[in-house]
Residue frames relative to the residue before (quaternion, step in Angstrom):
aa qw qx qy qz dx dy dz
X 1.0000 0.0000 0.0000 0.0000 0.00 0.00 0.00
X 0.4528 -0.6212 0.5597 0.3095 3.62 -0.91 1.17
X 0.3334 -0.7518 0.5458 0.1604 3.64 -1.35 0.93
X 0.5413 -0.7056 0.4560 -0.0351 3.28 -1.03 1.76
X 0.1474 -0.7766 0.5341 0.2998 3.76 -0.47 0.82
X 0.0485 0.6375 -0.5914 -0.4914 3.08 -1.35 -1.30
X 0.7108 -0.4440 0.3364 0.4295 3.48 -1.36 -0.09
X 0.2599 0.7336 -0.6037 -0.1729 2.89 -1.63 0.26
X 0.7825 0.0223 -0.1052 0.6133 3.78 -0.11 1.01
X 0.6324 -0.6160 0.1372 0.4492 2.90 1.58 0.98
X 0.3088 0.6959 -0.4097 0.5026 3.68 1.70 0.59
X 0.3293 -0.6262 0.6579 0.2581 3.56 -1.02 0.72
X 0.1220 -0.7419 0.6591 0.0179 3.54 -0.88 1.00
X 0.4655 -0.6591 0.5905 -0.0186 3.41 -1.07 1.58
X 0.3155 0.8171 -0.4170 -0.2428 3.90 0.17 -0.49
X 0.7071 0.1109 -0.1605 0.6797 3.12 1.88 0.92
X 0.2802 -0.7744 0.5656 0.0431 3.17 -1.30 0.78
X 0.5762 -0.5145 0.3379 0.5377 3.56 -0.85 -0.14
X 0.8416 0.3388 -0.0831 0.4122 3.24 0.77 -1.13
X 0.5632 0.5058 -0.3805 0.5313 3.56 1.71 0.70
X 0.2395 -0.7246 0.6139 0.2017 3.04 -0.98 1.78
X 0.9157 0.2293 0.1634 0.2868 3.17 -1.74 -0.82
X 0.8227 0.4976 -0.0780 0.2636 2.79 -0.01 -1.89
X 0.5767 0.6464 -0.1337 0.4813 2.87 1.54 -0.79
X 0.1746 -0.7189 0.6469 0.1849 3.83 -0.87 0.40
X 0.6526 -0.4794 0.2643 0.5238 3.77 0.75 0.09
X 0.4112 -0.5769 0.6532 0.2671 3.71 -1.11 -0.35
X 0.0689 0.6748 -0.7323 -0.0608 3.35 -1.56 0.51
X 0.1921 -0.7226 0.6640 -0.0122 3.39 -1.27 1.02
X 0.5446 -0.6645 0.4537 0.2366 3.11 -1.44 0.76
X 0.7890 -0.3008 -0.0212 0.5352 3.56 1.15 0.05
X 0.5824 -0.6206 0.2320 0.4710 3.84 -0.61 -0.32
X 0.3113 -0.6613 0.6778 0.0797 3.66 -1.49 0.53
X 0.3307 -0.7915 0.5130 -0.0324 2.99 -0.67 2.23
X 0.1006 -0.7525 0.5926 0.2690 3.81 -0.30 0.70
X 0.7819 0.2599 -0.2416 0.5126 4.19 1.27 -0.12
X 0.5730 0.4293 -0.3927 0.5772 3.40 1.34 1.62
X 0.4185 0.8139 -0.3940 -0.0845 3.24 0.55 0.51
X 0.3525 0.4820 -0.6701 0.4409 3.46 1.11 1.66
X 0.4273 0.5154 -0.6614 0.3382 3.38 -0.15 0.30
X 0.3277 -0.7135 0.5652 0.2532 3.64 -0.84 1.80
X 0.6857 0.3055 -0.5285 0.3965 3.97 -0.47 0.07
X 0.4213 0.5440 -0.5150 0.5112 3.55 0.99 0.24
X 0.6573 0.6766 -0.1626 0.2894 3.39 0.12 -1.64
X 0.6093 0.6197 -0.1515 0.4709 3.21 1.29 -1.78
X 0.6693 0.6550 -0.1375 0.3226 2.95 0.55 -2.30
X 0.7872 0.3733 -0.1682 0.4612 3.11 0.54 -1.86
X 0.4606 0.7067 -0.3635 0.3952 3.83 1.32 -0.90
X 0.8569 0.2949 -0.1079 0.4088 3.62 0.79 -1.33
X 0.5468 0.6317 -0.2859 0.4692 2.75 1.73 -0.19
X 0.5711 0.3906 -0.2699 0.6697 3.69 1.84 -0.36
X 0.5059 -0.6458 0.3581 0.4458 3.91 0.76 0.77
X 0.2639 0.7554 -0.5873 0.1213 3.85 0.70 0.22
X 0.4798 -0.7694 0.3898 0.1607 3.42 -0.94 1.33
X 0.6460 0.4216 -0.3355 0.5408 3.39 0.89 -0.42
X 0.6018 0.4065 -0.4396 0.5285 4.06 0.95 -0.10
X 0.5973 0.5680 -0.4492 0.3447 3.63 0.67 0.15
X 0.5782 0.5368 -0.2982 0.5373 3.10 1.29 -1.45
X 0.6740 0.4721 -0.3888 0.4143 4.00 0.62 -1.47
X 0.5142 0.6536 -0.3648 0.4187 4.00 1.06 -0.97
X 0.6679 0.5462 -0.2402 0.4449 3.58 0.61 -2.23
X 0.7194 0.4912 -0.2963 0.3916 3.83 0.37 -1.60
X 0.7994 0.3713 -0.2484 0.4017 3.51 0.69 -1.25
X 0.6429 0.3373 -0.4288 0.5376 3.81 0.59 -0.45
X 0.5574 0.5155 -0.5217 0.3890 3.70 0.15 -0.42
X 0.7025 0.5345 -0.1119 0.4563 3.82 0.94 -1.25
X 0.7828 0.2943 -0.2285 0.4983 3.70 1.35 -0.85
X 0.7218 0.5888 -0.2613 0.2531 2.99 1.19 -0.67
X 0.5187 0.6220 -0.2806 0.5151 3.36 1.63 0.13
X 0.5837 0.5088 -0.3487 0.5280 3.42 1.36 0.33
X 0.6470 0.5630 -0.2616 0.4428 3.20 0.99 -1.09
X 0.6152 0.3906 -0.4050 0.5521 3.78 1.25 -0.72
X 0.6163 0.4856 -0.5020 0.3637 3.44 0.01 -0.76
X 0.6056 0.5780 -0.3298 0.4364 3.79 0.77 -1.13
X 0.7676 0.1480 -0.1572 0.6035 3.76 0.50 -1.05
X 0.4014 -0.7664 0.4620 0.1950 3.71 0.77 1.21
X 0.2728 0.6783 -0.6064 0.3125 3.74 1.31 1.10
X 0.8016 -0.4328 0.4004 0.0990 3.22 -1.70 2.06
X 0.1751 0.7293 -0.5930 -0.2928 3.83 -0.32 -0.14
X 0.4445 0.6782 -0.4616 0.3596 3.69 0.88 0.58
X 0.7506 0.3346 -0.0951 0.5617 3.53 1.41 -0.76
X 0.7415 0.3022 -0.2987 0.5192 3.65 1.58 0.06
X 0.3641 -0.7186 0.5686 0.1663 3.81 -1.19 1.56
X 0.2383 -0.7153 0.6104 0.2428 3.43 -1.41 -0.43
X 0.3135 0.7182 -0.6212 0.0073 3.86 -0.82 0.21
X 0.5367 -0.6747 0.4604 0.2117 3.49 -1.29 0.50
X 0.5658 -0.5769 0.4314 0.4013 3.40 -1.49 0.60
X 0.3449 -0.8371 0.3979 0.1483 3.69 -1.04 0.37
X 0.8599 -0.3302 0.1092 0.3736 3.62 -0.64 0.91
X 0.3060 -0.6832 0.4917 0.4447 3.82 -0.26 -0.60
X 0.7667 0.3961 -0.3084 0.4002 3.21 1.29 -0.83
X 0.5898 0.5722 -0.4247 0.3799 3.48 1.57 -0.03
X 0.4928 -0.5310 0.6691 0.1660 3.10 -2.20 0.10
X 0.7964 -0.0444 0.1388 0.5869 3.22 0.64 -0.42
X 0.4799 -0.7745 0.2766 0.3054 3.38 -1.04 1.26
X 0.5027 -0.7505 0.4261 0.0498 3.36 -1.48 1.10
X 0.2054 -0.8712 0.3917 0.2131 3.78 0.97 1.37
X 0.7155 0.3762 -0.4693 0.3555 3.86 0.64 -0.16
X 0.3950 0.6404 -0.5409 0.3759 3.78 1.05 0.20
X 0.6397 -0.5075 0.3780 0.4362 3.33 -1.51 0.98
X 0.6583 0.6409 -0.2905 0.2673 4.11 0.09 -0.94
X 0.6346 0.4999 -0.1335 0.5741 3.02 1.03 -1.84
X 0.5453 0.4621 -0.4004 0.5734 4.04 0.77 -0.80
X 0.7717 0.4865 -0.2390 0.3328 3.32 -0.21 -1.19
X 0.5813 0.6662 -0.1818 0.4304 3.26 1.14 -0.74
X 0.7890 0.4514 -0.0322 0.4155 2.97 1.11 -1.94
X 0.6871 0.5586 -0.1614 0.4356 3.11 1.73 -0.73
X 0.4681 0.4577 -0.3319 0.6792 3.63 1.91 -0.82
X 0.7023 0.3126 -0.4964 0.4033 3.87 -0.41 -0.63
X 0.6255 0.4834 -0.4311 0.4350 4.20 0.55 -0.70
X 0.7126 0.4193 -0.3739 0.4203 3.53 0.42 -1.28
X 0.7219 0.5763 -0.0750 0.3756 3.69 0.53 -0.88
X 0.2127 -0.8141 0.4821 0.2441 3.63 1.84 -0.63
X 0.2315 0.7186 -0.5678 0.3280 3.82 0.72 1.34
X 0.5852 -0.5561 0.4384 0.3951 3.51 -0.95 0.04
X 0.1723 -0.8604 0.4366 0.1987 3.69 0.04 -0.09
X 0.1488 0.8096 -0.5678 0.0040 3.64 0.40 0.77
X 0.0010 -0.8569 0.5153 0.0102 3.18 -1.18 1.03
X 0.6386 0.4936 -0.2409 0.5390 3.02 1.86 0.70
X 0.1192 0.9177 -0.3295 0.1873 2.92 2.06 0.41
X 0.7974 -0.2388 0.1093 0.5433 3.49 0.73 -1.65
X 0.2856 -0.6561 0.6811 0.1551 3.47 -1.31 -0.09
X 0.2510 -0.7312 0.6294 -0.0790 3.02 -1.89 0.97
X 0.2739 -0.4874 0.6438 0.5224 4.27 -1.16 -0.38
X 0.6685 -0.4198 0.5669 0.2358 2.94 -1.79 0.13
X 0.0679 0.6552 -0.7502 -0.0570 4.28 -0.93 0.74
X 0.7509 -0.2694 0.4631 0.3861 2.60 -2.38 -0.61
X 0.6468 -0.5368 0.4580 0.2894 3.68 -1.42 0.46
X 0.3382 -0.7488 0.5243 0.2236 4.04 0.03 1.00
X 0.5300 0.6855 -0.3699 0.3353 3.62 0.65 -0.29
X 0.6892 0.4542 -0.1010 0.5553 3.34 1.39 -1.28
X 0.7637 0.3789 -0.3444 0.3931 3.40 1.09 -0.37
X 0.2721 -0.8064 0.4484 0.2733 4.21 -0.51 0.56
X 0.7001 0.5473 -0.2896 0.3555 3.16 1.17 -0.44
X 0.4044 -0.6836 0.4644 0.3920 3.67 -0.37 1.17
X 0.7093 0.4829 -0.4542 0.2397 3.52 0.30 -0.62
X 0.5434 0.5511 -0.3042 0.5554 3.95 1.68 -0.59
X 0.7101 0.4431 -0.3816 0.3922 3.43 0.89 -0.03
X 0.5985 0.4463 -0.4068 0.5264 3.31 1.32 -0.22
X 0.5674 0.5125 -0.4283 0.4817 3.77 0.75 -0.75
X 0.5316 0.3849 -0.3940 0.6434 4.17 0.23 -0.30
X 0.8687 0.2973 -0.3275 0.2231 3.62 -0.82 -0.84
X 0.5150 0.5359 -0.3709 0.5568 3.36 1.81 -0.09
X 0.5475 0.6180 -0.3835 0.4138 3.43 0.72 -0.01
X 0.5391 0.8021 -0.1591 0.2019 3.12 1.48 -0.82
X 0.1469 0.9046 -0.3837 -0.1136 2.68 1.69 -1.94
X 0.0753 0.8017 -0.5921 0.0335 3.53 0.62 1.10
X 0.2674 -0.7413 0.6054 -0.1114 3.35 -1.77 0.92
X 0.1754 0.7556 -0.6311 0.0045 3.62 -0.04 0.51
X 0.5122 -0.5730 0.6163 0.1715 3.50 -1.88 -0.14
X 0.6352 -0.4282 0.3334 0.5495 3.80 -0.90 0.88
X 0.1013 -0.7612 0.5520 0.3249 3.06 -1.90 -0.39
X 0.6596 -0.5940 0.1319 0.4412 3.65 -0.58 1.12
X 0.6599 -0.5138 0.3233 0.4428 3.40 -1.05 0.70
X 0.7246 0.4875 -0.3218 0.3656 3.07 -1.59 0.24
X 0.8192 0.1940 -0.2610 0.4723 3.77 0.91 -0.40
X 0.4515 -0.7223 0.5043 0.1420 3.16 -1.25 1.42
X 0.8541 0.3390 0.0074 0.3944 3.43 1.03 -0.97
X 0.0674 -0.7916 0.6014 0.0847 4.08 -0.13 0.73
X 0.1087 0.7114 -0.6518 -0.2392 3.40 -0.78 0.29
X 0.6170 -0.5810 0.4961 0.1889 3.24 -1.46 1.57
X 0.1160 0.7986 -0.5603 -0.1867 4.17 -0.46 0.54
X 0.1051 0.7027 -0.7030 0.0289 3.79 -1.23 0.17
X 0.5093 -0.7402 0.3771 0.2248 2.76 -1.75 0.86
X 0.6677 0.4147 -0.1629 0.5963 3.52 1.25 -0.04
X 0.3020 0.7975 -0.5189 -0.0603 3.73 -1.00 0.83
X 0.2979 -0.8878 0.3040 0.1752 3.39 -0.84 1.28
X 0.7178 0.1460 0.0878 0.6750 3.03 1.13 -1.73
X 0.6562 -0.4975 0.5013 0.2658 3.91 0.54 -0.50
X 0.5851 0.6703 -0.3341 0.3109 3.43 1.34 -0.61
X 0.6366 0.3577 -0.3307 0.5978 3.68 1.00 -0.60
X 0.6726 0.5000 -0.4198 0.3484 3.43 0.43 -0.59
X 0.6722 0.3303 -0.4413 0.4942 3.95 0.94 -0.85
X 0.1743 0.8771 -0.3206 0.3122 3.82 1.02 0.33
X 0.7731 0.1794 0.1763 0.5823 2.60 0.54 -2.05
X 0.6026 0.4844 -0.3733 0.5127 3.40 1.28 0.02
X 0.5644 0.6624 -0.3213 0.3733 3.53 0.74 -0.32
X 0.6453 0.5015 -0.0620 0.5729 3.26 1.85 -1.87
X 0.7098 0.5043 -0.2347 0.4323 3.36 1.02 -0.37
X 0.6086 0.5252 -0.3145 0.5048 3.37 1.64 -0.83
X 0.6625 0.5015 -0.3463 0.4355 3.67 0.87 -1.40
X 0.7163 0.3160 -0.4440 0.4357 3.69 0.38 -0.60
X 0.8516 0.0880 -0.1416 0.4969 3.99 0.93 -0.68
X 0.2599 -0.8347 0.4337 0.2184 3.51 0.49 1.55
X 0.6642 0.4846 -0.3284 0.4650 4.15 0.54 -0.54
X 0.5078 0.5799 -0.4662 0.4341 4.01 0.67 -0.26
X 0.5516 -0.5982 0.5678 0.1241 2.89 -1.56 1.65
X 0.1523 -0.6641 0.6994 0.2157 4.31 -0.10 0.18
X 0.0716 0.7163 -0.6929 0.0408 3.82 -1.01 0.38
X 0.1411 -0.8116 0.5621 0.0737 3.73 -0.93 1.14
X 0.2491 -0.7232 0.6422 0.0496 3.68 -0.72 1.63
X 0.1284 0.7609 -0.6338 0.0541 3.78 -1.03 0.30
X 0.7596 -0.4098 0.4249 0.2728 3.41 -1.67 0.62
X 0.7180 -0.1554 0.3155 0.6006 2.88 0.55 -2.43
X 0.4409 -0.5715 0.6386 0.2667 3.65 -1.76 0.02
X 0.2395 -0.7595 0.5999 0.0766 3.28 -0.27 1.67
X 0.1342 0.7263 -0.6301 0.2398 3.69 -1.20 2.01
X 0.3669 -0.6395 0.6362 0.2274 2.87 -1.61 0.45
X 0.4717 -0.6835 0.4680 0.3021 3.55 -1.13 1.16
X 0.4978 0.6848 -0.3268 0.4201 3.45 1.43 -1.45
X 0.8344 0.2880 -0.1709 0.4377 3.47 0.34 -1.50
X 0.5458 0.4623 -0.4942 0.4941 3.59 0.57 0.06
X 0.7977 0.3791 -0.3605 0.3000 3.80 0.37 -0.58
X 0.6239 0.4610 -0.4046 0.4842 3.40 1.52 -0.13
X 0.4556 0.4164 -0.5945 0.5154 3.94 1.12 0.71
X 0.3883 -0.7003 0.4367 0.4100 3.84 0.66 -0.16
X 0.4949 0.5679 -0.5494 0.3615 3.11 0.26 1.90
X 0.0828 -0.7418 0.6326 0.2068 3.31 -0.94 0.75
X 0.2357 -0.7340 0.6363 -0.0276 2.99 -1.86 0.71
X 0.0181 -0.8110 0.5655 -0.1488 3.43 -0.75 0.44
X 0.3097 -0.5639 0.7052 0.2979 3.74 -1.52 0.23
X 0.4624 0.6089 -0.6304 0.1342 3.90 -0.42 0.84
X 0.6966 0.5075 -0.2972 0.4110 3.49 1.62 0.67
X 0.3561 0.6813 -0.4323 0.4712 2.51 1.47 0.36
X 0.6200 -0.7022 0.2454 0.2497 3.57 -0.99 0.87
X 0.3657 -0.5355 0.6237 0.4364 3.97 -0.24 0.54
X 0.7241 0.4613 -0.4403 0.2627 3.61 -0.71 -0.32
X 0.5384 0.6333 -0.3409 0.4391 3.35 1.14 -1.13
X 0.7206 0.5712 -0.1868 0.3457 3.04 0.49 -2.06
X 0.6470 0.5068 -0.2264 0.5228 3.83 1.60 -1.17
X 0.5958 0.4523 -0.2816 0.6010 3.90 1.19 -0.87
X 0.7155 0.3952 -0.4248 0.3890 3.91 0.39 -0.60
X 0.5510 0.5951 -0.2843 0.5113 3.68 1.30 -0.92
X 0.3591 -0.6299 0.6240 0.2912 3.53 0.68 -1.00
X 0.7236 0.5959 -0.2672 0.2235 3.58 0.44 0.02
């Protein structure tokens, strides 16, 4: 069955995936990413920043900096006691600050007064999960990973994990797993761009989906206009 959001502060909220265990507190994304629509413009966006395009960073920077302060107020989550760092590369080991993400990252946790960990965790290096369709070749690659993270400093209860693309949950319970063993009581929270779907396959579960709730305003703050 194709997984359904609901709102929250106008965030699609995820509160489980196929491939997110536990560990996970759900995911919220700013809207969906069509892999068999790609004029659909929050598609469009998605994929824009996802090729390091500079002006979809800035449109990225404007809108999560802008949505993402609702969404705490909504889950009345501390920003004294919650950090923020980002999922990391396939080919990296450790996270890379001039990549589009790691910016992005660094810039919502400054603009916003989050914690900014960017040395949080490390990984080996796999193949890119994008290229692969078969859930079972995506877990084989993501075990390869061997994520690892490091305590986090006193005082925060809560990380939310950001990235620009979520499908199934699989990197994300990943990095939640590494995060729990070094700090078993941390809240894991997944931030994302988009919810990577197929329109085709959501309507033969009989569901339709779409980005027409997603806010006009965003769309005017991501444009810049």
């Amino acid at each position: 069955m194709i997984a359904l959001p609901s709102p929250v502060a106008n965030w699609m909220h995820f509160p489980t995936l196929d491939d997110m265990s536990r560990d996970v507190s759900g995911v919220y994304t700013l809207a969906w990413r069509f892999t068999d629509a790609t004029e659909d413009p929050w598609t469009t966006r998605i994929n824009r920043f996802k090729a390091g395009n500079s002006n979809a960073w800035k449109g990225a920077s404007r809108t999560v900096c802008s949505a993402l302060p609702d969404l705490i107020r909504a889950r009345k989550w501390s920003l004294q006691e919650t950090a923020l760092t980002v999922a990391l590369g396939s080919s990296d080991t450790k996270l890379v600050p001039t990549r589009a993400l790691p910016r992005l990252g660094a810039h919502v946790a400054g603009q916003l007064g989050l914690s900014w960990l960017p040395n949080l965790l490390s990984k080996q290096p796999h193949r890119p999960l994008h290229g692969l369709n078969v859930a079972a070749d995506r877990t084989q690659e993501l075990e390869k990973a061997k994520y690892k993270a490091t305590a986090l400093p006193e005082g925060v209860k809560r990380i939310l994990v950001m990235d620009d693309m979520t499908t199934r949950g699989s990197t994300l319970t990943r990095i939640a797993e590494a995060i729990r063993v070094a700090s078993p009581e941390i809240e894991v929270v997944g931030i994302s761009l988009g919810k990577s779907e197929k329109q085709n396959y959501a309507a033969g579960q009989g569901s339709t989906i779409s980005n027409d709730g997603v806010p006009e305003s965003w769309a005017t703050i991501w444009e810049g206009t």
